[in-house]
N, C-alpha and C positions, 0 to 999 in steps of 0.2 A: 503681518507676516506675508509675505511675498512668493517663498519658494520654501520647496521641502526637500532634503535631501536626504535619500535612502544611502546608506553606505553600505551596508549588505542584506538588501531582504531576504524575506524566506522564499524559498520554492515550496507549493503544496501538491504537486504533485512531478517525485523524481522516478525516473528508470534506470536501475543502476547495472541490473544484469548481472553477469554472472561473470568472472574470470577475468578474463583481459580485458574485455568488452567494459566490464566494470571500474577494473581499473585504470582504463585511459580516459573514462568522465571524471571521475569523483574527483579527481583533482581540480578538470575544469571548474566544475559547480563548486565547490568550496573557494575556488578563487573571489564566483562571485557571490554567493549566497552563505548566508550565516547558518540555514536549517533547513533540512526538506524532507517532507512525508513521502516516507519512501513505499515504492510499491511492491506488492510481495508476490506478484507470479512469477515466479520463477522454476522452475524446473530442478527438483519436487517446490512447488509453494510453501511457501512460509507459513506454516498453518497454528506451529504453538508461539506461546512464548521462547520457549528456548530457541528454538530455530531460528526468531526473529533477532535474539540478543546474538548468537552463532553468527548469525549475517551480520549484524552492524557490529563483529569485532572485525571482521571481514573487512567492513568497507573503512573502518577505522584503520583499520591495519596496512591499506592503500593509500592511505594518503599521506600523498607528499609531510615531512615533519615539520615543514614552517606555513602550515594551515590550518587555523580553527573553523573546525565545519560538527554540528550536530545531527546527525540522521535520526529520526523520528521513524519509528517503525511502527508498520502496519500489520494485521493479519490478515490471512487470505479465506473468507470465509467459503466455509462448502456446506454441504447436506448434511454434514456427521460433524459437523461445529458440536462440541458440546459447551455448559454452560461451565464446566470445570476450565476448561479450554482461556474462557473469557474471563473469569476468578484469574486464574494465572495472569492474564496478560494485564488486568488492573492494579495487579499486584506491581509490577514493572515499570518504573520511571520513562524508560525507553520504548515503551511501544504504548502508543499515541491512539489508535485506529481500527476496525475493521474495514477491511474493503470487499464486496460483493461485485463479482464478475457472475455475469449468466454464462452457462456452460457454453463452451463456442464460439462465444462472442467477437474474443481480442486472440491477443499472443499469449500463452501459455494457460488458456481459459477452458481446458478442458475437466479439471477439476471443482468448475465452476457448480452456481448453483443449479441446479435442475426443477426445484418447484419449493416457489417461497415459504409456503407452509412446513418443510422441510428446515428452516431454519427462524421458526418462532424460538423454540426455546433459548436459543445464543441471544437474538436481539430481544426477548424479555430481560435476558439477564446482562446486557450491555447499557439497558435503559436501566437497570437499576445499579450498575456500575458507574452510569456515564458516562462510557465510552462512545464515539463518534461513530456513525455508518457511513464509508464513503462507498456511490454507488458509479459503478460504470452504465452508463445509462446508451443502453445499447438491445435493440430487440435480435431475436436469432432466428425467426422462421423462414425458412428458405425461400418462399416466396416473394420475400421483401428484399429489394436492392442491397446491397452493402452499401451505397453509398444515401442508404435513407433511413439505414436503421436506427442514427441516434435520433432524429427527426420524428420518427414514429414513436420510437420510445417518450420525447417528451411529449 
């Protein structure tokens, strides 16, 4: 074998926004991508299951009718994650993920986490789910540059 060809990979990590904003992507990305882990800061965040299923009829309901595209949805962990929160969303075909944003971090990261031990019980009970943790690896103390904080994070 010589060559491999992708005819539509996945995206793992998409922004799909909100409104119009979202609507003049999802088209793009589905042109090219067959799937993509969607991110859930959004304004309110996408915090349960349902709100995550609410959005991806959303972004389904956007897209052009001669496109197959699957969104993979994420939840937006915070401080007040409960472990019922995470039972739901395992329960769910469609939602793939938690994603932890530190408060302040990014765009719409104000509902972010504020102090990890704050969110043991959600990731004990995603490790016993098996659900994924994706993390925004990004520090927030104002000290630190904006443009060094992923850098010091790892």
């Amino acid at each position: 074998m010589r060559q491999i060809q992708l005819t539509k990979p996945d995206d793992w990590h998409l922004h799909l926004r909100q409104g119009n904003a979202m609507s003049s992507v999802v088209g793009m990305t589905a042109m090219q991508m067959c799937r993509a882990i969607v991110m859930p800061n959004l304004m309110p965040p996408v915090k349960t299951a349902g709100q995550a299923l609410a959005y991806r009829d959303k972004i389904l309901s956007a897209l052009p009718k001669d496109l197959d595209f699957n969104p993979l949805m994420t939840l937006y962990l915070t401080d007040k994650t409960t472990k019922q929160d995470i039972v739901d969303a395992s329960n769910e075909q469609h939602v793939c993920a938690v994603k932890l944003y530190p408060a302040g971090a990014t765009t719409n990261s104000d509902s972010g986490v504020t102090s990890l031990p704050n969110t043991y019980p959600a990731l004990e009970q995603m490790q016993k789910e098996g659900i994924p943790l994706l993390v925004h690896g990004e520090v927030t103390h104002v000290d630190i540059d904006i443009f060094d904080r992923e850098a010091i994070f790892i």
